[in-house]
C-alpha positions in Angstrom: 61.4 70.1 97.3 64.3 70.3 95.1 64.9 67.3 92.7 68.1 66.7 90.2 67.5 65.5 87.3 70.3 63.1 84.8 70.4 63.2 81.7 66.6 64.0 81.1 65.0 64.0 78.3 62.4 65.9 78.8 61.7 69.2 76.3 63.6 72.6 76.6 60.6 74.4 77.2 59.3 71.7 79.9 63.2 71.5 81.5 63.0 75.5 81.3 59.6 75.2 83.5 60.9 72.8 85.9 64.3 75.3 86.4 61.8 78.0 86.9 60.4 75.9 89.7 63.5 75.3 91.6 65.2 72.3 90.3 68.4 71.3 89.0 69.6 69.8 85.8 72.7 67.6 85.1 74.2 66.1 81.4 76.5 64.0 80.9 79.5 65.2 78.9 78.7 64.7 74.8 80.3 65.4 71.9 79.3 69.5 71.6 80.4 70.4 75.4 83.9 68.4 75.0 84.1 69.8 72.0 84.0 73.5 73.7 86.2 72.3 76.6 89.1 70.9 74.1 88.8 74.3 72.8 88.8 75.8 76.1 91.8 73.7 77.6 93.8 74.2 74.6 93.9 78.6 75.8 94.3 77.2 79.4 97.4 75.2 78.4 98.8 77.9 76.2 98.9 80.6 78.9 99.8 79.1 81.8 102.6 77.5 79.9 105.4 75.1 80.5 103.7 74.9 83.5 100.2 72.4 84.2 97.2 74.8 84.9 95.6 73.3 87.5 99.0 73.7 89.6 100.2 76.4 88.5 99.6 78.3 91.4 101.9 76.4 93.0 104.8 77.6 91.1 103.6 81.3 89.7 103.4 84.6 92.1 99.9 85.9 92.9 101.1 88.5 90.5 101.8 86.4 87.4 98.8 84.4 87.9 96.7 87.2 87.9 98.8 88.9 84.7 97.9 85.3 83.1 94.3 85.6 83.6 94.0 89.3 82.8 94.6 88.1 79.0 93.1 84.4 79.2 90.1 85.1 80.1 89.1 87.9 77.6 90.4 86.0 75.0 88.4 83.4 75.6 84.9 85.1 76.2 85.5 87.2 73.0 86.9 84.3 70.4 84.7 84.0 67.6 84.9 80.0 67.9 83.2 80.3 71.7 80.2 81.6 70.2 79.9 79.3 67.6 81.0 76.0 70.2 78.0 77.3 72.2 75.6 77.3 69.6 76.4 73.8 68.4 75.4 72.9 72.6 72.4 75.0 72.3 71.3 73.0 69.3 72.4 69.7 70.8 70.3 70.2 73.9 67.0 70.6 72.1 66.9 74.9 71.8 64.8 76.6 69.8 68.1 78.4 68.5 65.3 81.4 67.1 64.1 82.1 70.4 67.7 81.0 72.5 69.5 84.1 73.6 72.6 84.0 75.9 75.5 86.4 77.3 79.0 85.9 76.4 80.5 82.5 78.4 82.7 83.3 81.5 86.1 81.1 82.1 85.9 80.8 86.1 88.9 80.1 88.1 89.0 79.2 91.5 92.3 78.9 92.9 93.4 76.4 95.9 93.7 77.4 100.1 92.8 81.0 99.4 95.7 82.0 97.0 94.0 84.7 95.3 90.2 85.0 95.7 89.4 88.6 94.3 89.3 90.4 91.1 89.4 88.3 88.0 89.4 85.5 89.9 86.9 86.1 92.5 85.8 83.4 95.1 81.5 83.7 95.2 79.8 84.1 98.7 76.3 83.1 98.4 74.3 84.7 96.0 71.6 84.7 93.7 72.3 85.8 89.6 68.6 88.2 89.9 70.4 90.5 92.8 72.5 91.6 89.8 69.7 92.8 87.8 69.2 89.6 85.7 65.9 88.5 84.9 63.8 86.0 86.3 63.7 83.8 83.2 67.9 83.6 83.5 68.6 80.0 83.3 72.7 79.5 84.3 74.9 77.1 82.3 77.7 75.4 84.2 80.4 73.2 82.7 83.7 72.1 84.1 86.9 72.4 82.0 88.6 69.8 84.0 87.4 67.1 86.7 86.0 68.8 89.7 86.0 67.5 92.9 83.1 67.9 96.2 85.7 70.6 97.9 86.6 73.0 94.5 82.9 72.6 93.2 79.9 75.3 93.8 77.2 74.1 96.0 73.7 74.9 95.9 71.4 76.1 98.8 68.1 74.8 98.3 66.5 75.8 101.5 66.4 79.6 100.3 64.0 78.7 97.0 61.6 79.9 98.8 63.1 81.7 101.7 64.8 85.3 101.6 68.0 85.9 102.4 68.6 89.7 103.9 70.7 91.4 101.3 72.6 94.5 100.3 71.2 94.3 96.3 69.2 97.2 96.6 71.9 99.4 96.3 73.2 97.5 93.1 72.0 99.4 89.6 73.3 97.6 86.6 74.0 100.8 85.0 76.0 102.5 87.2 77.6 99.0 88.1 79.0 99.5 84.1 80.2 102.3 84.3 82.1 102.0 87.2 83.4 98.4 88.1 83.9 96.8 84.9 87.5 97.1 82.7 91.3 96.5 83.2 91.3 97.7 86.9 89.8 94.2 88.1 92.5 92.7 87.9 94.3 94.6 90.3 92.7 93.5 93.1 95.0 90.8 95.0 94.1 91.6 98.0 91.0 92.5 98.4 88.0 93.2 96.1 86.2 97.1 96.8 83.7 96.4 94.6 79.7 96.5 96.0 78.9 93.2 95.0 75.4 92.7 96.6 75.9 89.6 99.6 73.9 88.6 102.1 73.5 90.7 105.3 72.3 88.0 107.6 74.5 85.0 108.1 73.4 82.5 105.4 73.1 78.6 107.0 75.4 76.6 104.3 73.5 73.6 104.9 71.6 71.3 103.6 73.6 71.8 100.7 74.1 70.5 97.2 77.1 69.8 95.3 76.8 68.4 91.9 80.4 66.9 90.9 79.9 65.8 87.6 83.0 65.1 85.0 84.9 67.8 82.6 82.4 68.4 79.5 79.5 67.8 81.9 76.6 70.5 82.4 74.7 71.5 85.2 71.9 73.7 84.7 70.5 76.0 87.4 67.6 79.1 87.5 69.1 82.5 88.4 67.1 82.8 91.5 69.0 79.8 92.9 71.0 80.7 95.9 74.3 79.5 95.0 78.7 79.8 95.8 82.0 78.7 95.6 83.0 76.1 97.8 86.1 77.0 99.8 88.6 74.9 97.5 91.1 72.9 99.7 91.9 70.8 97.1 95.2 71.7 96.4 94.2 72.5 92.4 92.9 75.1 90.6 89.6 74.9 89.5 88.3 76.0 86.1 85.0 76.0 84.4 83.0 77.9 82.2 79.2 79.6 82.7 77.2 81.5 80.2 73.4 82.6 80.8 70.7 82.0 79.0 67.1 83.9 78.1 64.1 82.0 76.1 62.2 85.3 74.1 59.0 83.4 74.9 59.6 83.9 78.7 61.0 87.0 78.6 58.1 88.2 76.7 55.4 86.2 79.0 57.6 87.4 82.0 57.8 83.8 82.9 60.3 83.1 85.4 61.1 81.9 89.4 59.8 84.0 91.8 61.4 86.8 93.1 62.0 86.4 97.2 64.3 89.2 98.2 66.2 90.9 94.9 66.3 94.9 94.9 68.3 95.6 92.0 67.6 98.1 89.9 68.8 98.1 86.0 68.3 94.7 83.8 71.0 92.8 82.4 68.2 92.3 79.2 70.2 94.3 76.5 73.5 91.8 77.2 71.6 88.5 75.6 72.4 87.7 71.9 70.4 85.5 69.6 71.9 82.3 69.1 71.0 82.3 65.3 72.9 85.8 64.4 73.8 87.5 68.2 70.7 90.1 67.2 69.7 91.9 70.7 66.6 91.0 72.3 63.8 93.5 71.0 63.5 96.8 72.3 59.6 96.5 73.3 60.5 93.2 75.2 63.5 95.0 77.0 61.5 98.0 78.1 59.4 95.4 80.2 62.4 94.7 82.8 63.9 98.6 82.4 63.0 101.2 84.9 64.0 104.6 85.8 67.2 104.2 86.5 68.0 104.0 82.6 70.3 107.2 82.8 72.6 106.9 85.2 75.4 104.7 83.7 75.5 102.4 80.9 72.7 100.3 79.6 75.5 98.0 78.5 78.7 96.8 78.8 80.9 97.8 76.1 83.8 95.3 75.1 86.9 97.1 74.2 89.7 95.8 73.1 92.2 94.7 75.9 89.4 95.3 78.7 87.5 92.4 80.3 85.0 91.5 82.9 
């Protein structure tokens, strides 16, 4: 049974449960969220001008769009003010900011009739966030920068809660995954994208699916383990949003979380979070309860440098 719930009011740490037990979560745009999309939009408008974002493609090579992103997009996850926009959300949707720990927040684009899908702007078979080495406790925060419609949105595939899905994620270490596919070269890929993401190996049945289109400055909040994509966009626009991810220290401590159906990964995404009070890492002791052996053979985290990206 999956249920979506508006607006709730219900408590973080009950909402937090609820995610953990397969449902979904949708808010109304308010004053922090348009506040971080203004913000956002005012980047979006900057880079891709004289010309309007969302069509943009229309008018740009494959080549220049991609050139565009390559600098947007780190800009944006590594600004000072996205990190302090987020935390005025976390507070306004009832965090214990103490105990709130998140990655960096993403700008997604997803460009119109399959313009350019890969690289830094790469279209999202169906997946779940834990065959990437994220914890069970990963909550996903989704927010759209500008209106979305039901054929640019993502779309939700409920049936796999508590079904597996045959996948490739046991040959996907987080650490080696650092080391090797993350920097300037991403954006290269035009074509196609060469990088192991782990994907279904079994053909995944797209419906009954869910597609929550909700207005620019809305969020929609999902658990990690939810099988989730892109949907193809026909809509003639490109789509942008932004996602961060999000780890509660009481539930990674209590190892609280959905249930693990069919992940593989090895590595843990645990040392990426940072507090929401003063970005402080999430404690060693708590981290070495995801780690594993694999702790040597790449990076135990992705280091930022300037002019790279993910």
């Amino acid at each position: 049974m999956n249920t979506v719930y508006y607006d709730s009011s219900m408590s973080d740490d009950d909402r937090r449960q609820a995610l953990f037990e397969g449902q979904l979560f949708v808010y109304s745009p308010r004053k922090s969220t348009l506040a971080f999309i203004e913000f956002a939009r005012g980047l979006i408008r900057e880079a891709f001008a004289p010309h309007d974002p969302e069509s943009a493609q229309h008018l740009v090579s494959v080549e220049e769009f991609a050139e565009i992103l390559i600098k947007l997009k780190p800009g944006f996850i590594h600004h000072p003010q996205s990190k302090a926009l987020m935390r005025d959300i976390f507070t306004d949707m009832g965090c214990d900011l103490e105990k709130t720990y998140f990655d960096v927040p993403k700008m997604r684009s997803s460009t119109s009739d399959n313009y350019l899908t890969t690289g830094i702007a790469y279209a999202w078979h169906p997946h779940r966030d834990t065959w990437y080495s994220a914890p069970p406790s990963q909550i996903n925060w989704w927010i759209p920068i500008f209106d979305i419609e039901s054929n640019n949105a993502m779309a939700f595939h409920p049936a796999y809660w508590t079904k597996g899905v045959k996948n490739s994620s046991k040959g996907y270490n987080y650490y080696k995954w650092n080391l090797q596919h993350r920097g300037d070269h991403v954006g290269k890929f035009l074509k196609e994208d060469p990088r192991p993401l782990p994907k279904p190996i079994e053909t995944v049945e797209l419906d009954p699916q869910i597609r929550l289109i909700a207005p620019a400055g809305s969020i929609i909040l999902f658990s990690g383990a939810q099988l989730h994509s892109s949907v193809p966009n026909t809509s003639g626009k490109t789509r942008f949003s932004i996602d961060f991810r999000v780890v509660n220290l009481d539930d990674a401590a209590a190892k609280k979380g959905a249930p693990n159906i069919d992940s593989e990964c090895t590595g843990t995404t645990m040392r990426d979070y940072l507090r929401a009070t003063d970005h402080a890492h999430i404690p060693n002791d708590i981290v070495t309860l995801y780690d594993d052996e694999t702790s040597d053979s790449g990076e135990l985290m992705y280091k930022h440098e300037a002019g790279h990206h993910h």
